[in-house]
N, C-alpha and C positions, 0 to 999 in steps of 0.2 A: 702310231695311233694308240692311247692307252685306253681301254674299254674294259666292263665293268659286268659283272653277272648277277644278278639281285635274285634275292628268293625270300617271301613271306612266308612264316613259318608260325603256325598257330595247334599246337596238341599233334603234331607228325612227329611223334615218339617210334613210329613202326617202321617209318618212310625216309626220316630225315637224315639218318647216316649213308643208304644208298644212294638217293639220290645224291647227297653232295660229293659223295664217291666217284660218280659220272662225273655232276660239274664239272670237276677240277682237273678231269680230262681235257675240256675242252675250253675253260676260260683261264687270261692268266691271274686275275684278280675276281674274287665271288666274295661276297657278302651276305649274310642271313641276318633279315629283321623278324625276329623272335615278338611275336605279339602278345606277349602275357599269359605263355604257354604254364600249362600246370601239369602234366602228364609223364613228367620226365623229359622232354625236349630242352628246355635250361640246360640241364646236366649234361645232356651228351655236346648239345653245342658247345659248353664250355670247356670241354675235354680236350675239344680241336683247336691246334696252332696252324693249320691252313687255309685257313677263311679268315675273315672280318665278321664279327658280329655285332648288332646295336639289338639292346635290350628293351620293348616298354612295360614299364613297373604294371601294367595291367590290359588286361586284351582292348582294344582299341578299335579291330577291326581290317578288314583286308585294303580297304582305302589308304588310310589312317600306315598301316603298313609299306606301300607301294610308294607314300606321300617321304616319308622316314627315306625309303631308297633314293628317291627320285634328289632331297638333298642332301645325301650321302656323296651323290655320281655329282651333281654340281658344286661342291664344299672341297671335292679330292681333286675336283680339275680334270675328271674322266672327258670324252669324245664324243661316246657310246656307252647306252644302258642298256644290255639284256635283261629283260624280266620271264620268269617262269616259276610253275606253282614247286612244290612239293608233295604233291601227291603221285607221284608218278606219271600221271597223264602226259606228262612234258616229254619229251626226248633229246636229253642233252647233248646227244651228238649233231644237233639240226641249229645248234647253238652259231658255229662258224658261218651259215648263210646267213643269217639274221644280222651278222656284222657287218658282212659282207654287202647285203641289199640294204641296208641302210646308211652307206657310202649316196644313195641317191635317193633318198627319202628322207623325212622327218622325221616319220613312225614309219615301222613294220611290224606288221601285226598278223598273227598266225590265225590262219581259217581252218576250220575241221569240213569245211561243204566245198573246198575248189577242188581238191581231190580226192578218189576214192581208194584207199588201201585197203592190201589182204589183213584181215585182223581189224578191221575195223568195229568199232561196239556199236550197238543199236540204243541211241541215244533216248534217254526217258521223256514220256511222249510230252509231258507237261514244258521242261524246260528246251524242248525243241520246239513249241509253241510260243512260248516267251519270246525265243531269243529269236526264232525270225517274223514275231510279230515287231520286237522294239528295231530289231533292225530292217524292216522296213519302213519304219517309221524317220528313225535316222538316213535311210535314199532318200523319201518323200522331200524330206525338210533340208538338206543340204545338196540336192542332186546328186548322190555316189551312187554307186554299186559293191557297197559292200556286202559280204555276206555271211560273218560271224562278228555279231556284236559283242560277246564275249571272252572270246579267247584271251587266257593271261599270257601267254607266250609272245611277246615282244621286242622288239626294240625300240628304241629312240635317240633320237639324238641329241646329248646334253645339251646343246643351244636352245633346241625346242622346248623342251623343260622347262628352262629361266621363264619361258612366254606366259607358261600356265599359270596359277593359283586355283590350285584343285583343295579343295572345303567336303567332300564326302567321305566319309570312315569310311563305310560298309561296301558290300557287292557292288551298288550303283553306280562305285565309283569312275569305271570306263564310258557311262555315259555324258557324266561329267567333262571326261577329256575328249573324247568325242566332240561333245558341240564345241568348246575353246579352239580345239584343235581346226574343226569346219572354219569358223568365225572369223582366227586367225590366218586363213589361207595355206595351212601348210600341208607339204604335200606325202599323202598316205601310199603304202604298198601294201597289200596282204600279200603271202605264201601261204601253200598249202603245210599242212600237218596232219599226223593221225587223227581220227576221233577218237580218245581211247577216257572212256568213263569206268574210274574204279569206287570211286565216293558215292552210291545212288541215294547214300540216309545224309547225306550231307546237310546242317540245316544252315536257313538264311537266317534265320536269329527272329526268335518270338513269334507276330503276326507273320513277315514275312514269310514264311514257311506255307503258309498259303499263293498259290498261285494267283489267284484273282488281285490277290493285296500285295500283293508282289508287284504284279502288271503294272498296279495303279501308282505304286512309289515309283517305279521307272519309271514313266510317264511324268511323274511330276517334277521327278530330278530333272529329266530333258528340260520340262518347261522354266525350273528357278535356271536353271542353266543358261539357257537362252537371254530370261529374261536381265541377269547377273552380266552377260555378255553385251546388250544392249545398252545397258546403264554403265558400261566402261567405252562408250564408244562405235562397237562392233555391230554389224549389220549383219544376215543373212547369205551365204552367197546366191547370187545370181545363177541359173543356167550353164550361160556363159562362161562364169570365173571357176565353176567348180570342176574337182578332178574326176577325169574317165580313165579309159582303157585302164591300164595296170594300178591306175589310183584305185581304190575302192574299187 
């Protein structure tokens, strides 16, 4: 099985050399999509003959970024896509399960709320409001149970990929594969992982940096989402057709 480790990489001039130090511990093929980094990240990435890297001539965004992976892992004929940030939050040795649960899933998707570990950070109040207000908005509307809308820590499974046509740059963009993914019927796993927040100045770019306005772009993204899904075809699921126990 040949599978593939992706990492978005935007101004992690501080970060970017340990972490992919870990990576390559643990995957046998990793890739960094460099998003129109200016801070010295270019340079060190180019330094390195152990990775794969795709360049974009100007930051794009974390979507925009993951979108570049996603036909990277379909164009090389991978199996399996691991996705994880660079900021340290991630923990590359939790990488082999991730391969591993997604031998029986579509996506596997890392949750910071199924379990609770020693060392855990005390998440900032604002984006712990967000993210289990949009994800309960995502059970509402698809019948899951999941319980981290945002976690980058990932896997997937190159076939599920070809299904998407994911259109969001920015943060938003898991909301995006979220409803295709729903729409599509395929079927989700979360694991647990650390909570570990080291970015708290981190910004969402411009307005978004407000919480409220933040809320209301989610929410809208879900809706063109939906409705984009609707006009290809794709219904809602049902009660009935959608995943429990270990799905979401």
């Amino acid at each position: 099985m040949r599978w593939l480790a992706a990492i978005p990489v935007y101004n992690e001039v501080a970060s970017v050399q340990s972490v992919l130090d870990e990576v390559i511990k643990y995957a046998p093929n990793v890739l960094a999509v460099n998003d129109g980094s200016s801070d010295g990240t270019t340079e060190l990435l180019d330094q390195r003959d152990d990775i794969s890297v795709l360049h974009h001539a100007k930051n794009q965004g974390y979507g925009a970024a993951l979108r570049t992976a996603f036909q990277y892992a379909i164009d090389g004929g991978y199996e399996i896509l691991v996705t994880l940030d660079c900021d340290g939050q991630h923990q590359p040795k939790r990488i082999p399960r991730f391969v591993t649960a997604c031998q029986n899933a579509d996506i596997v998707s890392g949750s910071r709320y199924l379990k609770t570990y020693d060392g855990d950070s005390v998440p900032p109040q604002e984006r712990m409001f967000i993210n289990r207000t949009v994800t309960k908005r995502l059970n509402d509307t698809f019948h899951w149970n999941l319980t981290d809308a945002f976690c980058g820590f990932k896997a997937y499974r190159v076939s599920a990929l070809e299904q998407l046509q994911i259109t969001v740059d920015g943060y938003a963009m898991p909301l995006e594969l979220w409803t295709q993914a729903a729409m599509l019927g395929m079927r989700i796993i979360e694991i647990p992982v650390p909570l570990i927040y080291l970015d708290l100045s981190r910004s969402f770019g411009g307005a978004l940096d407000d919480g409220g306005v933040r809320l209301q772009h989610y929410n809208e993204v879900i809706d063109a989402s939906i409705h984009s899904m609707i006009q290809r075809g794709y219904s809602l699921p049902s009660p009935a057709s959608a995943c429990h126990g270990e799905c979401c």
